[in-house]
mmCIF file as gemmi writes it, N, C-alpha and C atoms, coordinates in Angstrom:
data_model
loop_
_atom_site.group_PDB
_atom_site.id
_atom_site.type_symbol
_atom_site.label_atom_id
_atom_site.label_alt_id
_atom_site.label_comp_id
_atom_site.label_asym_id
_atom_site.label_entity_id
_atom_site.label_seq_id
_atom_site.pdbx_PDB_ins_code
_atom_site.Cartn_x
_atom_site.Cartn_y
_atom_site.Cartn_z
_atom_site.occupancy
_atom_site.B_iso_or_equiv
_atom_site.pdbx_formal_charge
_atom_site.auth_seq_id
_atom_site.auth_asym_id
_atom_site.pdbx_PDB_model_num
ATOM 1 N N . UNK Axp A 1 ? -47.516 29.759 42.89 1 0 ? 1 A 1
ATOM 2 C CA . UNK Axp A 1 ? -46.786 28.739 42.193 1 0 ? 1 A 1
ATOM 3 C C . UNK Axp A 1 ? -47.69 27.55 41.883 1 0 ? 1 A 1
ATOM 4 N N . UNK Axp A 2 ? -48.459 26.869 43.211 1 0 ? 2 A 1
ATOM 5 C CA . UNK Axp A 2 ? -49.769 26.029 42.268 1 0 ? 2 A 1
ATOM 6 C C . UNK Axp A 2 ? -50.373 25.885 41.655 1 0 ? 2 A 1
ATOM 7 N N . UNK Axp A 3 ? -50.812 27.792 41.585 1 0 ? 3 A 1
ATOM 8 C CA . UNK Axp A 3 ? -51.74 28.232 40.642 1 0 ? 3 A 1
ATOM 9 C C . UNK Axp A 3 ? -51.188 27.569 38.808 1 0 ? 3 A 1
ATOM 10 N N . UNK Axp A 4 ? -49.757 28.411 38.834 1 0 ? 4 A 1
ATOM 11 C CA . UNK Axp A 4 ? -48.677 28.2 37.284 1 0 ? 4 A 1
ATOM 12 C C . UNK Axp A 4 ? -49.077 26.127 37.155 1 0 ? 4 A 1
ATOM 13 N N . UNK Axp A 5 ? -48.527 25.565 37.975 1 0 ? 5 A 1
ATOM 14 C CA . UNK Axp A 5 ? -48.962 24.3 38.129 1 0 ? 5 A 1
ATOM 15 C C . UNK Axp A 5 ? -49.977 23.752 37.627 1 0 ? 5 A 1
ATOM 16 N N . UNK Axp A 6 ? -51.01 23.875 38.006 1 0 ? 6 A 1
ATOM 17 C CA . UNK Axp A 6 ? -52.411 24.095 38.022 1 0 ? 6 A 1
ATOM 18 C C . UNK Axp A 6 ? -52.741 24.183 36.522 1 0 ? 6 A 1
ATOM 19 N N . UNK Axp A 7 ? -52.636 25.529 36.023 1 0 ? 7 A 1
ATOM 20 C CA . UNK Axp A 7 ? -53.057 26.021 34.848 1 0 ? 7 A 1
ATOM 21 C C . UNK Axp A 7 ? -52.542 25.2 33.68 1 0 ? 7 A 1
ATOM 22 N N . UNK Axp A 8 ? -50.824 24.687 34.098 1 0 ? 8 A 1
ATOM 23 C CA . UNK Axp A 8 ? -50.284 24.327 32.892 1 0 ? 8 A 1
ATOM 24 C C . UNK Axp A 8 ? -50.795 22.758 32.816 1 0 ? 8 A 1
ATOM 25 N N . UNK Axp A 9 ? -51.064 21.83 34.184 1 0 ? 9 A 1
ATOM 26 C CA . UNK Axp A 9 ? -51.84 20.756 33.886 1 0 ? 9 A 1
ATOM 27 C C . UNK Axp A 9 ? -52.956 20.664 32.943 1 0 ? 9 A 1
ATOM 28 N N . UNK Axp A 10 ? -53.673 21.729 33.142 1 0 ? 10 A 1
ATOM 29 C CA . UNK Axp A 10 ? -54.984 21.589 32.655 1 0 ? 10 A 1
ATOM 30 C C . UNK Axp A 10 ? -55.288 22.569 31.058 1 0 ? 10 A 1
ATOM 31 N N . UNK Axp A 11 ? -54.275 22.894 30.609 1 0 ? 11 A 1
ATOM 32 C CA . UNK Axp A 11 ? -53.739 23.605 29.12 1 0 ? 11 A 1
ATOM 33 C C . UNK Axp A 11 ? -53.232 22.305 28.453 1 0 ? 11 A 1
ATOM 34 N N . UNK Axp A 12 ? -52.41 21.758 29.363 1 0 ? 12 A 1
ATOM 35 C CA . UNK Axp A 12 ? -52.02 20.231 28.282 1 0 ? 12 A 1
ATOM 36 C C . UNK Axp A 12 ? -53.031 19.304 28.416 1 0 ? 12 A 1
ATOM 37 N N . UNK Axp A 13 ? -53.877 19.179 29.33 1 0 ? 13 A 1
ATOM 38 C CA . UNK Axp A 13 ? -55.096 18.262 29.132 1 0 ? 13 A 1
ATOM 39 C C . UNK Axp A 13 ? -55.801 18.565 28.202 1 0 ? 13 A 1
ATOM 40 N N . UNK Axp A 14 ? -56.631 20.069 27.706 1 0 ? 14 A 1
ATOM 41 C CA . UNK Axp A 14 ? -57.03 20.859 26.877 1 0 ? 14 A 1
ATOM 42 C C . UNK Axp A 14 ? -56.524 20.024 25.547 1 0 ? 14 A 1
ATOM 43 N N . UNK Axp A 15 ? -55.364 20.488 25.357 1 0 ? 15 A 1
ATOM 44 C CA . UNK Axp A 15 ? -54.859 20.491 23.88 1 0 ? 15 A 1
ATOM 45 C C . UNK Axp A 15 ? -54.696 19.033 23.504 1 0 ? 15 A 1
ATOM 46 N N . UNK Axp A 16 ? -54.27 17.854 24.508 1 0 ? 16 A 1
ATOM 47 C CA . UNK Axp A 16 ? -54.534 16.515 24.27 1 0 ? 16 A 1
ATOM 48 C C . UNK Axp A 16 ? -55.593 16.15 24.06 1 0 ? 16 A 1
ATOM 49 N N . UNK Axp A 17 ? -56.899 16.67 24.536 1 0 ? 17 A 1
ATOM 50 C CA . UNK Axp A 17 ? -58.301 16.266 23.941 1 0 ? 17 A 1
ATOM 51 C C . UNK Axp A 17 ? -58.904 16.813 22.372 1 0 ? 17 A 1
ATOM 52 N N . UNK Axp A 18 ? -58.42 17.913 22.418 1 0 ? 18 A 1
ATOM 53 C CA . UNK Axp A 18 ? -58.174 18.271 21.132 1 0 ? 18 A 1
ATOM 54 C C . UNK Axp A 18 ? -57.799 17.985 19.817 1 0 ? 18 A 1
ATOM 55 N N . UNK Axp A 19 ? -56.737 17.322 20.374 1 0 ? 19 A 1
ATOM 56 C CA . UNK Axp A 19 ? -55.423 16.755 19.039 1 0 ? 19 A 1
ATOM 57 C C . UNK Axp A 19 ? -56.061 15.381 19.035 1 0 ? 19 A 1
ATOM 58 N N . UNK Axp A 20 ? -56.431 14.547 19.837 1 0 ? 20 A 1
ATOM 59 C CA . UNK Axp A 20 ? -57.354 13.464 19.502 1 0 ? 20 A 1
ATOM 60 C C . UNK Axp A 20 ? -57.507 13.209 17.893 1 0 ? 20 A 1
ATOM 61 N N . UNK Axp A 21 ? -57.622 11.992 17.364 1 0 ? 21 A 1
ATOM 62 C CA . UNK Axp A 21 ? -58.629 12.085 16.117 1 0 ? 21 A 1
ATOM 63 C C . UNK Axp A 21 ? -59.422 11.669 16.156 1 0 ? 21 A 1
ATOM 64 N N . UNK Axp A 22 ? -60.511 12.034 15.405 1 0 ? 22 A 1
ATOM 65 C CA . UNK Axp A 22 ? -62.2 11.328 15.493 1 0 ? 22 A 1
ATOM 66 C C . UNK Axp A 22 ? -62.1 10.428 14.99 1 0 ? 22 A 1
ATOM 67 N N . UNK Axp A 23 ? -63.358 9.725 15.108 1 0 ? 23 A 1
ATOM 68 C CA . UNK Axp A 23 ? -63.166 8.341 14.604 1 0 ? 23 A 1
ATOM 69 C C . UNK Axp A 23 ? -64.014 8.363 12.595 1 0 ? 23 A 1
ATOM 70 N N . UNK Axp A 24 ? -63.103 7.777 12.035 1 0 ? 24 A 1
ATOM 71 C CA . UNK Axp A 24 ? -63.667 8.035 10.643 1 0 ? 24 A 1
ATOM 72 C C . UNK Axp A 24 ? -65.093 7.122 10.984 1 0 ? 24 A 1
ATOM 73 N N . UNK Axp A 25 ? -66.314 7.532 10.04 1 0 ? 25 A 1
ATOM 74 C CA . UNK Axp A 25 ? -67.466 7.492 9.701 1 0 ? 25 A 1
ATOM 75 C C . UNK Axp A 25 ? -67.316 5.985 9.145 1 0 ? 25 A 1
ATOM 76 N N . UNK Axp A 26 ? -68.698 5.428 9.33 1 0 ? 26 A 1
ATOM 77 C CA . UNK Axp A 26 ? -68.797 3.974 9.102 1 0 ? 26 A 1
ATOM 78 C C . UNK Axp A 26 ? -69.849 3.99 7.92 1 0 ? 26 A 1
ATOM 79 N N . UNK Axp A 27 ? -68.901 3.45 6.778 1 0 ? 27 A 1
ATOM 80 C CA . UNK Axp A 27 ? -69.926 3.602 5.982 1 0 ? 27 A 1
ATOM 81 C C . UNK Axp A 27 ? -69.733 2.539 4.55 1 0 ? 27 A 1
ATOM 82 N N . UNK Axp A 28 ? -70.762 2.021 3.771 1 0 ? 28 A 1
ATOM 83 C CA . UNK Axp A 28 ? -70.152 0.907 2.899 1 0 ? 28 A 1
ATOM 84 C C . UNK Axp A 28 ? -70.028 1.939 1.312 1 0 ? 28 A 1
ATOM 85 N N . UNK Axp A 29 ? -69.64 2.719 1.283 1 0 ? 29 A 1
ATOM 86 C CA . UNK Axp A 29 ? -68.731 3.116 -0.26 1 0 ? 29 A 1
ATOM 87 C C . UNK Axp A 29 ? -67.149 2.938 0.204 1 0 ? 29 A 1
ATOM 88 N N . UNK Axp A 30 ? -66.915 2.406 -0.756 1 0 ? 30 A 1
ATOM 89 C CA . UNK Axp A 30 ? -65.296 2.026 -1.047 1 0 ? 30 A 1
ATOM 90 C C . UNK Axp A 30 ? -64.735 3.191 -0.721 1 0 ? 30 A 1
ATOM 91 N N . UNK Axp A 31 ? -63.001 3.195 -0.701 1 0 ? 31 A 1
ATOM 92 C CA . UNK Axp A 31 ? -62.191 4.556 -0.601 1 0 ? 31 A 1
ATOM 93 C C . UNK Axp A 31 ? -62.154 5.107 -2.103 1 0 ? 31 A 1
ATOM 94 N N . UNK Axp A 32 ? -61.773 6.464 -1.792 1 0 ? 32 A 1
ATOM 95 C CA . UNK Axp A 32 ? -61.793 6.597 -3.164 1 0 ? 32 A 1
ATOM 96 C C . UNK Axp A 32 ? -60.515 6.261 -4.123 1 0 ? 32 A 1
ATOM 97 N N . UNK Axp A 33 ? -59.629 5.451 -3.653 1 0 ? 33 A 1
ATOM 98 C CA . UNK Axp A 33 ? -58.274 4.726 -3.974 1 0 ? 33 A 1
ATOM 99 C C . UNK Axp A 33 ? -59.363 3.548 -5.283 1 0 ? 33 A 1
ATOM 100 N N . UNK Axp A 34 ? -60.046 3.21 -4.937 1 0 ? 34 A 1
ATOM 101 C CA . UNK Axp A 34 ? -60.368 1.966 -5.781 1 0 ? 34 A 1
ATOM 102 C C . UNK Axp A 34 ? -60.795 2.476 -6.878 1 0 ? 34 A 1
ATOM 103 N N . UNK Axp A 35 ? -61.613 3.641 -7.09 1 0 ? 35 A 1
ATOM 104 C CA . UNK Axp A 35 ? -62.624 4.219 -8.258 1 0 ? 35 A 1
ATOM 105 C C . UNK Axp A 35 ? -61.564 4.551 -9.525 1 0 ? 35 A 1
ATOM 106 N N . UNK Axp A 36 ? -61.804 4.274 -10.557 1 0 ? 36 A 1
ATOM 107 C CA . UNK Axp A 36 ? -61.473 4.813 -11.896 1 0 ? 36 A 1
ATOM 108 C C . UNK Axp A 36 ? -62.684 5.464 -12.73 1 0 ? 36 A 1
ATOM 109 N N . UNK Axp A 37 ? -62.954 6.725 -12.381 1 0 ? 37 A 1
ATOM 110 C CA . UNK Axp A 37 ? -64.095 7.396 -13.111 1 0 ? 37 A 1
ATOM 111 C C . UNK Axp A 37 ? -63.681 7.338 -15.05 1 0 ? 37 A 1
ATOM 112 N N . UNK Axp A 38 ? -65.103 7.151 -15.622 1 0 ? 38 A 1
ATOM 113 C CA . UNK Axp A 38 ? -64.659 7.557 -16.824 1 0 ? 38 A 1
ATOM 114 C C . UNK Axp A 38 ? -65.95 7.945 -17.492 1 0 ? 38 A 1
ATOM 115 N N . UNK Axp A 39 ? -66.031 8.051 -18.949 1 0 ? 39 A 1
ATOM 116 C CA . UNK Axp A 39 ? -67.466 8.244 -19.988 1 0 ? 39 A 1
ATOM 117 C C . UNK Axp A 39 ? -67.633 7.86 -20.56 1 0 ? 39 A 1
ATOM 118 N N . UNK Axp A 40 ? -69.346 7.564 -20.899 1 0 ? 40 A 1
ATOM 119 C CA . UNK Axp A 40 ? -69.621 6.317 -21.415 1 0 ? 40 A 1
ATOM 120 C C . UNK Axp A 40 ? -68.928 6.899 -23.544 1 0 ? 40 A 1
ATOM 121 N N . UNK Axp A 41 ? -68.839 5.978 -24.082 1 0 ? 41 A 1
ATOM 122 C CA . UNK Axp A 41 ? -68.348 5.883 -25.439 1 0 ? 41 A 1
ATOM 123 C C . UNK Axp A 41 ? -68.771 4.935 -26.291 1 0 ? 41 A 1
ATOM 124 N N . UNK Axp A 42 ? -69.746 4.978 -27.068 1 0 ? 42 A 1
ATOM 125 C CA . UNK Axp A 42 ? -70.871 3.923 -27.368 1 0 ? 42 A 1
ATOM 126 C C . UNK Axp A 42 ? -71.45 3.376 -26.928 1 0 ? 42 A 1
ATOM 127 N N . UNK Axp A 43 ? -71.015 1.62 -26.965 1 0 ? 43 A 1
ATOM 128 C CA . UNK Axp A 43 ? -71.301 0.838 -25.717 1 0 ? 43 A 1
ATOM 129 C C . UNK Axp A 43 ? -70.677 0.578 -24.689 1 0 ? 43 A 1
ATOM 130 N N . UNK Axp A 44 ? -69.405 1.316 -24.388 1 0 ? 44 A 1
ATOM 131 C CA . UNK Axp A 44 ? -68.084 1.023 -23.791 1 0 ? 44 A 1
ATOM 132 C C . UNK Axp A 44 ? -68.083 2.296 -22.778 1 0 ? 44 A 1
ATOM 133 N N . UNK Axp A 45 ? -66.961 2.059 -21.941 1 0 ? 45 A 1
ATOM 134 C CA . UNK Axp A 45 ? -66.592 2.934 -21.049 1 0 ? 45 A 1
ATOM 135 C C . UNK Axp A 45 ? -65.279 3.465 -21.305 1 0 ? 45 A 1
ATOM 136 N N . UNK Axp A 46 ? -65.366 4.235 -21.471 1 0 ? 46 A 1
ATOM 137 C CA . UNK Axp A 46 ? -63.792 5.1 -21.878 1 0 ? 46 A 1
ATOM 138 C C . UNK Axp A 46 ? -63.201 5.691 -21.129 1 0 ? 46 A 1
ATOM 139 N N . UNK Axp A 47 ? -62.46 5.012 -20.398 1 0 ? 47 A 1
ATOM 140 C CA . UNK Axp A 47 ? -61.46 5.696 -18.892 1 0 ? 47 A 1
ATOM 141 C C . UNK Axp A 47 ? -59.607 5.728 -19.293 1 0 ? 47 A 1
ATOM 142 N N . UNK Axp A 48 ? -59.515 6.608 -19.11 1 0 ? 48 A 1
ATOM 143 C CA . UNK Axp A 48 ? -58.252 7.049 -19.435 1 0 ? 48 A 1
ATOM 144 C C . UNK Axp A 48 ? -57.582 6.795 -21.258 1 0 ? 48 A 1
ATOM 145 N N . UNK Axp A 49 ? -56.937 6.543 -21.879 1 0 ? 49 A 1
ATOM 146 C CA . UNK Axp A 49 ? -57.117 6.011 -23.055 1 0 ? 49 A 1
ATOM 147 C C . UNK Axp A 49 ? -57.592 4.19 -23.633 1 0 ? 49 A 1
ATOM 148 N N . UNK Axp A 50 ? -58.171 4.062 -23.046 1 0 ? 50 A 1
ATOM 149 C CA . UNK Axp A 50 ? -59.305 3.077 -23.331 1 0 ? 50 A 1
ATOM 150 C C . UNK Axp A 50 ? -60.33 2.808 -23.313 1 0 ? 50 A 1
ATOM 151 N N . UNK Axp A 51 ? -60.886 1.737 -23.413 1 0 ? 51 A 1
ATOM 152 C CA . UNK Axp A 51 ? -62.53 1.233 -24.075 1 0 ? 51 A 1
ATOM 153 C C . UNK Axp A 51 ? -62.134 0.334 -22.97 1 0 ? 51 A 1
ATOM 154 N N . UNK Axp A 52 ? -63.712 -0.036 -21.947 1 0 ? 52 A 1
ATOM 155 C CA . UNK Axp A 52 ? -63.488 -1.093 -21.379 1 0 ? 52 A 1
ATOM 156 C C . UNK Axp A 52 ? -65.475 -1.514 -21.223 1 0 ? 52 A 1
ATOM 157 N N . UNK Axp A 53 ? -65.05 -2.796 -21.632 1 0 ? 53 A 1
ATOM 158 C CA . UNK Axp A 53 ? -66.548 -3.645 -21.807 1 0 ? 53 A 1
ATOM 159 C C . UNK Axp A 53 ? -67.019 -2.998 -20.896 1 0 ? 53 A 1
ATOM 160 N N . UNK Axp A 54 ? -69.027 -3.344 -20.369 1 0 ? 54 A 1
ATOM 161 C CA . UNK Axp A 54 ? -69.453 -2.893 -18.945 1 0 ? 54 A 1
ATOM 162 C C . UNK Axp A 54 ? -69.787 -4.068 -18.589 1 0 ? 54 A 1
ATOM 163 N N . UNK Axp A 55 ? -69.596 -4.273 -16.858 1 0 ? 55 A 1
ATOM 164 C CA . UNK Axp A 55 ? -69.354 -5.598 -16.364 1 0 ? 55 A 1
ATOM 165 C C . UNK Axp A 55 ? -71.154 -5.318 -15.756 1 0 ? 55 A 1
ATOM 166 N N . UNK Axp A 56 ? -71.833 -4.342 -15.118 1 0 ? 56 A 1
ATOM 167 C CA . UNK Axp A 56 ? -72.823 -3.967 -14.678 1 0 ? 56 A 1
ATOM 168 C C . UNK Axp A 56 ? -73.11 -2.847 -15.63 1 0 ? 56 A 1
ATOM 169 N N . UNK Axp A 57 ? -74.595 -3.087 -16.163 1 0 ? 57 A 1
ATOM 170 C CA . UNK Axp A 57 ? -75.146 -2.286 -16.801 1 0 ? 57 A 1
ATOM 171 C C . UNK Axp A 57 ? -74.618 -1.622 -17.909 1 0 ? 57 A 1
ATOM 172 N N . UNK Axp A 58 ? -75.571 -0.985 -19.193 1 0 ? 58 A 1
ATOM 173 C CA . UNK Axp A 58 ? -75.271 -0.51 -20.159 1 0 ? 58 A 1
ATOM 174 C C . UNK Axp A 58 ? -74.617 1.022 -20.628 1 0 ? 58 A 1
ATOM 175 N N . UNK Axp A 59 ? -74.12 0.914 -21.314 1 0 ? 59 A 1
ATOM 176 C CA . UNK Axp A 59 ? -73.599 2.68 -22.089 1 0 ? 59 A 1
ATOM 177 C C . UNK Axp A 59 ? -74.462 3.012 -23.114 1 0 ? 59 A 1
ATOM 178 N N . UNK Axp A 60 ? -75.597 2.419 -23.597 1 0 ? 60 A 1
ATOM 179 C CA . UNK Axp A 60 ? -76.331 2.499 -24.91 1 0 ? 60 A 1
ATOM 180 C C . UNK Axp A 60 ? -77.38 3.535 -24.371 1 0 ? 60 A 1
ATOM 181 N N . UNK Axp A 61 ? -77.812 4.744 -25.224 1 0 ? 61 A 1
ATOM 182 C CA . UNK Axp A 61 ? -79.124 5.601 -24.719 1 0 ? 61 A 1
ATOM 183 C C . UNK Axp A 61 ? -80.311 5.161 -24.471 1 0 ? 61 A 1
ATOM 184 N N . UNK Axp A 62 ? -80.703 3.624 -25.064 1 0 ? 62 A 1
ATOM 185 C CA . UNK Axp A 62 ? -81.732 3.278 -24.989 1 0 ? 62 A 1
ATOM 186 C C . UNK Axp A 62 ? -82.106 2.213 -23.755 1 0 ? 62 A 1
ATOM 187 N N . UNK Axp A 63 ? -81.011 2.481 -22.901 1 0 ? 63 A 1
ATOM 188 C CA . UNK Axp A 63 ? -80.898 1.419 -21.588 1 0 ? 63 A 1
ATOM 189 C C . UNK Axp A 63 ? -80.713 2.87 -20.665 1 0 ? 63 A 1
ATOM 190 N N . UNK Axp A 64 ? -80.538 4.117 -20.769 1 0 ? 64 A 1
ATOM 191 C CA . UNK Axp A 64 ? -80.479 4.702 -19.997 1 0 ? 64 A 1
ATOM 192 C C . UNK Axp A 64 ? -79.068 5.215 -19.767 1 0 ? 64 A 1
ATOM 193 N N . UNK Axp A 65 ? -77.721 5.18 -20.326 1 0 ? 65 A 1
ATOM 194 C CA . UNK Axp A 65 ? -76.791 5.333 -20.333 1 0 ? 65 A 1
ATOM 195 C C . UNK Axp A 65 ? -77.199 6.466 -21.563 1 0 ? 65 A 1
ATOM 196 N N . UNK Axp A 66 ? -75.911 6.425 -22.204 1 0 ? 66 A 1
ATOM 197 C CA . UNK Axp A 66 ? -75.289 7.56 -23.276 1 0 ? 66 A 1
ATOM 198 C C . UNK Axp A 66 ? -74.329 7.644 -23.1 1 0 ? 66 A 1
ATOM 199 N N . UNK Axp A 67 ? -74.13 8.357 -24.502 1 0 ? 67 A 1
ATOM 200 C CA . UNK Axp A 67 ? -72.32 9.157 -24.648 1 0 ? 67 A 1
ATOM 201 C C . UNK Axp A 67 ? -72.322 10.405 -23.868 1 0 ? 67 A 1
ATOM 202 N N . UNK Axp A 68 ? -71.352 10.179 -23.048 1 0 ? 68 A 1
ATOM 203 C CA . UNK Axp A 68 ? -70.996 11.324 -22.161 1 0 ? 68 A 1
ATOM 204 C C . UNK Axp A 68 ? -71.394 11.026 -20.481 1 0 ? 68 A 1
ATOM 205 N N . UNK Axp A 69 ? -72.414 10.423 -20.788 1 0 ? 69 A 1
ATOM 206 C CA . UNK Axp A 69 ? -72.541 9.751 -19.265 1 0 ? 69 A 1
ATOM 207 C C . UNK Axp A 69 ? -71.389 8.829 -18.114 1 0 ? 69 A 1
ATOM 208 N N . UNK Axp A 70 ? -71.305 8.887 -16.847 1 0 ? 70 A 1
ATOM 209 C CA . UNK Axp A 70 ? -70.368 8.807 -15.679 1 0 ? 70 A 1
ATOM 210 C C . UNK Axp A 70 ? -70.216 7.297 -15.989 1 0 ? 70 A 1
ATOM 211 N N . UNK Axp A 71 ? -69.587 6.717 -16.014 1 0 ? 71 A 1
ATOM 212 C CA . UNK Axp A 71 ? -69.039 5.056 -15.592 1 0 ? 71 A 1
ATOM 213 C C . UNK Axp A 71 ? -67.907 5.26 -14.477 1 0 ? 71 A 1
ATOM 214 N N . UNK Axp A 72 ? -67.498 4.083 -14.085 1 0 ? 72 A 1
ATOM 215 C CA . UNK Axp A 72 ? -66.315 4.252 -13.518 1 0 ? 72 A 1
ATOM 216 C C . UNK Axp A 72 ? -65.632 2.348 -13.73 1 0 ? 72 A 1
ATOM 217 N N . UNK Axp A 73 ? -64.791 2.308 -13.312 1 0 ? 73 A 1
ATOM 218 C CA . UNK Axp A 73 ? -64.254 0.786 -12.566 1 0 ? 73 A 1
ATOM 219 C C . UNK Axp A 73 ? -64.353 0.825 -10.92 1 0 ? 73 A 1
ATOM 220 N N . UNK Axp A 74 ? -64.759 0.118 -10.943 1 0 ? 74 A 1
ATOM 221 C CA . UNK Axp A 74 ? -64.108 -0.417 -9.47 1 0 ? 74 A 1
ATOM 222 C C . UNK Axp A 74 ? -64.082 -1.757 -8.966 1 0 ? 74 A 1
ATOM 223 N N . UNK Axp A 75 ? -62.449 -2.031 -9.011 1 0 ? 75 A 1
ATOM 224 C CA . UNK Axp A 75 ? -61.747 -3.228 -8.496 1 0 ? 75 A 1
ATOM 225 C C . UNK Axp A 75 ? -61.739 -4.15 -9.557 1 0 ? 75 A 1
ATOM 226 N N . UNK Axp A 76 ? -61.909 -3.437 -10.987 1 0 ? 76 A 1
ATOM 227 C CA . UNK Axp A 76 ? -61.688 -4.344 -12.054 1 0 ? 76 A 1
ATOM 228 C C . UNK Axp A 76 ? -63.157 -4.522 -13.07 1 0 ? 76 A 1
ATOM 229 N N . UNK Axp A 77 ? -63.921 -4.148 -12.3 1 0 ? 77 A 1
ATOM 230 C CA . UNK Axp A 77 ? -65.466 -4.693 -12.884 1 0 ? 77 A 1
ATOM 231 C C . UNK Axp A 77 ? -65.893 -2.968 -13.123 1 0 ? 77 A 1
ATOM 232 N N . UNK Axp A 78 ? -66.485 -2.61 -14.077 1 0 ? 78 A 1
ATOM 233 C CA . UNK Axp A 78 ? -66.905 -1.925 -14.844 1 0 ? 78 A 1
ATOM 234 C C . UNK Axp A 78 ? -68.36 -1.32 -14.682 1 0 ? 78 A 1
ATOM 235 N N . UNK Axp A 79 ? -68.841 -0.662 -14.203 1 0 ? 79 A 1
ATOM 236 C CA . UNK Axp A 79 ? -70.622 -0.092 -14.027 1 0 ? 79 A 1
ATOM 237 C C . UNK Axp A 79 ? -70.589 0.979 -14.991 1 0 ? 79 A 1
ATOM 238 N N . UNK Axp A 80 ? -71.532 0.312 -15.371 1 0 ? 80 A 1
ATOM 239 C CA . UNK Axp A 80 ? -72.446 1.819 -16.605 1 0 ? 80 A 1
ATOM 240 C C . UNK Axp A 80 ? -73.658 2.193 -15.739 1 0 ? 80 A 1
ATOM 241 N N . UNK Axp A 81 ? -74.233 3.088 -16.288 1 0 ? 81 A 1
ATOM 242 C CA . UNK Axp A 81 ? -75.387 3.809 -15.642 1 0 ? 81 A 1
ATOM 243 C C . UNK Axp A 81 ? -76.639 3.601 -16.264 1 0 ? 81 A 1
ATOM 244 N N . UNK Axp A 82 ? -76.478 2.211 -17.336 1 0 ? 82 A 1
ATOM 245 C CA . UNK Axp A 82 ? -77.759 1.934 -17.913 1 0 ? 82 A 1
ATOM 246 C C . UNK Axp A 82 ? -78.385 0.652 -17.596 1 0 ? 82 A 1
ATOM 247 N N . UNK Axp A 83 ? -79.075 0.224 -18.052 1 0 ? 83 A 1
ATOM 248 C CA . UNK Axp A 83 ? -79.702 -1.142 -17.237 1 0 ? 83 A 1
ATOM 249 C C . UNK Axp A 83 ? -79.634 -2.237 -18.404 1 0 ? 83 A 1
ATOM 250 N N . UNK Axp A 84 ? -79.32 -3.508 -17.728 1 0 ? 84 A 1
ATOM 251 C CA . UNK Axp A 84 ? -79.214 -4.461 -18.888 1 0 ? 84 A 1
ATOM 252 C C . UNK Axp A 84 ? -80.475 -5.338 -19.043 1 0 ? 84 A 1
């Protein structure tokens, strides 16, 4: 009967260390809640049906951006992938 005792203490200790959660990773990129991905569209960023100025860096090919290239928003301000 100690033994049953015994075993079932240490099966729920088991599975409580288990079920634990880890601790999320420390790290400085935003969640991905903030990001609005979009492509570049002349000089503009074209995310969802709009044009939005670039607040960081250019959409023009000759800064290193282009049409078709990644922009996104985040938190309102605008990054292109070209250099101003």
């Amino acid at each position: 009967m100690k033994l049953s005792y015994l075993s079932a203490g240490l099966l729920l200790g088991i599975t409580t260390a288990v079920a634990s959660p880890a601790e999320e990773p420390k790290t400085n990129l935003p969640r991905a809640g903030h990001y609005s991905y979009g492509k570049c569209n002349g000089t503009s960023c074209r995310s969802g049906f709009s044009n939005w100025k670039c607040d960081y860096g250019k959409c023009t090919k000759q800064s290193g951006g282009g049409d078709g290239k990644t922009c996104f928003n985040l938190d309102g301000k605008v990054h292109c992938p070209g250099k101003k």
